[in-house]
N, C-alpha and C positions, 0 to 999 in steps of 0.2 A: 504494500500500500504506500502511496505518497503522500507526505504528509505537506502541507504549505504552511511556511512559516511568517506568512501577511504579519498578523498582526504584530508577531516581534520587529518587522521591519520596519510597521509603523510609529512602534512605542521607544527602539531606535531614532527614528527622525525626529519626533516629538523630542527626544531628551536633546539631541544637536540642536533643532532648531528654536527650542524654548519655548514649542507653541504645541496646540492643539492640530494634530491633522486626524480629517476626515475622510471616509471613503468618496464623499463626493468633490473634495479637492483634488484626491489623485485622481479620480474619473474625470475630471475637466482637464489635469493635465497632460494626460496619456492620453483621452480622448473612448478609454474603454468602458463600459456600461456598468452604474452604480451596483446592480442586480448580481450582477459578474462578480464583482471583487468580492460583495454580501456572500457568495458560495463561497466563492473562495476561502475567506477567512472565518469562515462557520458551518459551513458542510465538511465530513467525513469523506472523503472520498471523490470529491469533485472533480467534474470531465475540467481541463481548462486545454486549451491548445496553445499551442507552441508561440505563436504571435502575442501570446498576452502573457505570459510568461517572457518574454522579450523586451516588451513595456515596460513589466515591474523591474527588469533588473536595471531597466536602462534609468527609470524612474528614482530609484532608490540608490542605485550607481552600485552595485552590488552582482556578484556572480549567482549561477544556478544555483548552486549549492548552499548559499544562505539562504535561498526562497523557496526550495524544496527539499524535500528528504526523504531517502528510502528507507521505511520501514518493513523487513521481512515477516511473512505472516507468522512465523512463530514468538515473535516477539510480540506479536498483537494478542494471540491466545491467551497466554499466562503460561507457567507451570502447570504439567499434566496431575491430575489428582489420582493417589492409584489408592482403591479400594478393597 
């Protein structure tokens, strides 16, 4: 599973820039749909495509790998419980 790590990038900014940012600031400066980024930084599991992934790093000035991350499924399970 991939995991998106939005909202750390934007509590990041906030601490650099001293201000409040919103999703609908970076949706006006990227130019990509408020709804969009809403999945992104609060659905599980979210389709996003490669061009908006591209946005945010360019956005945020930051590589893939800050704004996403592989989690393998067995890390998502837990410990198996043996009875």
């Amino acid at each position: 599973m991939l995991r998106f790590k939005l909202k750390e990038r934007i509590a990041d900014l906030e601490f650099r820039e001293k201000r409040r940012v919103q999703l609908q600031d970076i949706a006006a400066a990227t130019g990509l749909n408020r709804m969009t980024l809403s999945k992104i930084a609060n659905q599980h599991g979210a389709n996003v495509q490669t061009a908006v992934l591209d946005k945010l790093c360019t956005y945020f000035g930051c590589q893939i790998e800050e704004l996403v991350e592989h989690l393998p499924d067995d890390q998502l399970r837990g410990p198996d419980v043996i009875g």
